[in-house]
C-alpha positions as CSV (number, residue, x, y, z in Angstrom):
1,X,-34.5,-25.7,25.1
2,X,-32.8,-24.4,22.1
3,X,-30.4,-21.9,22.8
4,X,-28.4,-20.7,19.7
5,X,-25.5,-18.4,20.6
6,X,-24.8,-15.6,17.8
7,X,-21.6,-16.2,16.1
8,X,-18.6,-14.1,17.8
9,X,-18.3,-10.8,15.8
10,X,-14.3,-10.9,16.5
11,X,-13.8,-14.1,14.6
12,X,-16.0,-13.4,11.7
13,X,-14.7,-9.7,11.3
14,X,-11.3,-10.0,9.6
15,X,-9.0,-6.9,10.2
16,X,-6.6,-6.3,7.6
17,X,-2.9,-7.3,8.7
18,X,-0.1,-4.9,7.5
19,X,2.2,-6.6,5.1
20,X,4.4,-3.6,4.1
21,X,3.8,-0.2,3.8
22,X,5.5,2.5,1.4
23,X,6.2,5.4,4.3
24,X,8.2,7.5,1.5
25,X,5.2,7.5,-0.6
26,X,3.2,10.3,2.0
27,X,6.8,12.3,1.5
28,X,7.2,12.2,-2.1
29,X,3.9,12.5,-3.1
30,X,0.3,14.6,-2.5
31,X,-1.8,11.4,-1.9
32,X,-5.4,12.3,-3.7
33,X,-7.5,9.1,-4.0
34,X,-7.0,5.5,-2.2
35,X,-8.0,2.5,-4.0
36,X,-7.8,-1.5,-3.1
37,X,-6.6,-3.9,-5.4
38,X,-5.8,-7.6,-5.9
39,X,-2.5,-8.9,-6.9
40,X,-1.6,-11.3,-9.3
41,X,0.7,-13.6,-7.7
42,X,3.0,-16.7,-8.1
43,X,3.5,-19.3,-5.3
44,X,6.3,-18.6,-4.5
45,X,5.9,-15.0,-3.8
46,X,3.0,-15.8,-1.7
47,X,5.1,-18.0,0.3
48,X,8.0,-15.2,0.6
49,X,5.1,-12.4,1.4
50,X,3.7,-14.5,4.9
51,X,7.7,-14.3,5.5
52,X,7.2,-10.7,5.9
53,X,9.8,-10.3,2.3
54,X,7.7,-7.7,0.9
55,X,9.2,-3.9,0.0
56,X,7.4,-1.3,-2.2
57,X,9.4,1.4,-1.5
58,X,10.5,1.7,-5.4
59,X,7.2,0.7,-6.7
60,X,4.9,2.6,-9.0
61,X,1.8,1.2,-11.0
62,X,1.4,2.5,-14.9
63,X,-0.9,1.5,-17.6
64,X,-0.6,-0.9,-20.4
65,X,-3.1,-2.4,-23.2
66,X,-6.2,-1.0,-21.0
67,X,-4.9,-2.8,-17.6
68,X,-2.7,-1.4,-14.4
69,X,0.4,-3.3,-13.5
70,X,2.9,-2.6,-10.4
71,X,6.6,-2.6,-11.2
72,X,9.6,-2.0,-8.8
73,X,8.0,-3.5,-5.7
74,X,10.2,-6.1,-4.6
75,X,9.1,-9.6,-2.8
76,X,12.5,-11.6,-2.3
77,X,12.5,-14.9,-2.8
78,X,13.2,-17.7,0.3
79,X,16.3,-20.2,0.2
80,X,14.4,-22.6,0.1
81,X,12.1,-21.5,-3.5
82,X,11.4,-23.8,-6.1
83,X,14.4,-24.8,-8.5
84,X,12.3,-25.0,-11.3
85,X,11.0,-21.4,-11.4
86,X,13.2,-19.0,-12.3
87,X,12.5,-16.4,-9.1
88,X,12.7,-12.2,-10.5
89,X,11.9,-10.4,-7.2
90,X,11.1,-7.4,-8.9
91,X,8.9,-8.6,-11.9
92,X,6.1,-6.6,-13.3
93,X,3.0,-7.4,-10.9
94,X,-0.9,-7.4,-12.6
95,X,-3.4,-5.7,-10.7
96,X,-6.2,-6.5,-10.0
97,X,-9.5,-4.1,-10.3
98,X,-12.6,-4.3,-11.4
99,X,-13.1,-2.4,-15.0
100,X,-15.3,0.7,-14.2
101,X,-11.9,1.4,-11.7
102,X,-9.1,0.7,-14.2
103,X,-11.2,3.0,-16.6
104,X,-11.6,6.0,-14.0
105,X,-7.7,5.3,-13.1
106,X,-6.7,5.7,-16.1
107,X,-8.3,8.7,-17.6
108,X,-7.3,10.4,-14.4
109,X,-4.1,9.3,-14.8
110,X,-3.6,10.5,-18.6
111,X,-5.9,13.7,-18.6
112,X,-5.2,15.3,-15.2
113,X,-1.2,14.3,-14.8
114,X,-1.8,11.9,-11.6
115,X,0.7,8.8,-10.6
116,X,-0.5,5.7,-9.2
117,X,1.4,4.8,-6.1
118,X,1.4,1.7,-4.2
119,X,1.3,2.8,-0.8
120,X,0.4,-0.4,1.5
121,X,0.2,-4.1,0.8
122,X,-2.0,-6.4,3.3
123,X,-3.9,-9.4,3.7
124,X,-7.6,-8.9,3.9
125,X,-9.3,-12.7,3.7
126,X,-6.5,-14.6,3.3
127,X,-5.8,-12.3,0.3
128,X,-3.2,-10.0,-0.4
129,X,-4.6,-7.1,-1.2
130,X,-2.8,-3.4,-2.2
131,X,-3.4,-0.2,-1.6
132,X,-2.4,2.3,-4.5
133,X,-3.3,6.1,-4.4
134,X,-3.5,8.6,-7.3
135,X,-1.1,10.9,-6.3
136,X,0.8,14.5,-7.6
137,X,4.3,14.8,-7.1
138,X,5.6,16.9,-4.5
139,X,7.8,20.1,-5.2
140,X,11.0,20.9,-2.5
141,X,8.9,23.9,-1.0
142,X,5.8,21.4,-0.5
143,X,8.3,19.1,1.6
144,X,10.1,22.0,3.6
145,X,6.4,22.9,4.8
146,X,5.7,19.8,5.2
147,X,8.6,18.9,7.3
148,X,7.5,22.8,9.1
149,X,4.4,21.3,9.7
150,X,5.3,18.2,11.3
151,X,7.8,19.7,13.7
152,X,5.7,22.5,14.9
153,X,3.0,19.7,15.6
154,X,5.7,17.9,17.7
155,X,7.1,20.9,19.2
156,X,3.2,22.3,20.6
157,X,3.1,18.5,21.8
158,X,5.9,19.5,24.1
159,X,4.9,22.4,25.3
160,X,1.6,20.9,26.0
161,X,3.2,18.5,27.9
162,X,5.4,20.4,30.1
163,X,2.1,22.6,30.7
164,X,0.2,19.6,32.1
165,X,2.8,18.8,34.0
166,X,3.5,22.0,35.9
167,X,-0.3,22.4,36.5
């Protein structure tokens, strides 16, 4: 008898793990378009990113000689780092994407007016793997209705709740 058991879906199916995620981004910015991209890392950082030293709050992607790099996300080095690399935690990052993306990307970028933001970094396949979004800038009157928004939503969830409760 030759019983083969299928392999077990939860072991093959990898779920992307959070690294860091840029919460200011949503706040600052309309986010349009999400796209993945690969990272072009040294050791060391790699190292420093499984230690959970990862930080794109100040980070934005621009273009340069037809390619996208990331700039102003930090990944601080460990103690214990090489001695014979010279460790910048906030050096200019290549990304990684394939050309029809960097080419739609960019003309968005430098026809319509849209920045690229990084808005989370994870590890998908034993990767590290970002997500940037094509994003508008927010005015002060987007944020105050945006802030509106958010607290009516949390003050209906109240009521809501003291409802279900008296019922």
């Amino acid at each position: 008898m030759n019983n083969k058991h299928p392999k077990n879906k939860a072991k093959s199916t990898t779920t992307p793990k959070t690294i860091a995620l840029n919460k200011r981004a949503r706040h600052e910015y309309h986010l349009i378009e999400r796209h993945e991209a690969g990272l072009e890392l040294q050791g060391w950082e790699v190292k420093a990113i499984r230690a959970g030293r990862a930080n794109l709050a100040d980070g934005y992607a621009y273009v340069r000689d037809g390619e996208i790099f990331l700039i102003g996300a930090q990944i601080t080095p460990l103690i214990q780092a090489s001695t014979h690399v010279v460790a910048n935690d906030r050096r200019t990052r290549k990304l990684l994407l394939h050309r029809r993306q960097i080419d739609t990307l960019i003309g968005r970028v430098q026809r319509e007016g849209f920045t690229l933001v990084p808005t989370a970094m994870y590890w998908s396949k034993n990767r590290v793997k970002m997500e940037i979004a094509l994003a508008k800038g927010k005015q002060a009157h987007d944020k105050r209705h945006a802030e509106k928004e958010r607290e009516w939503q949390r003050d209906k969830q109240r009521i809501m709740r003291a409802h279900n409760r008296n019922a």
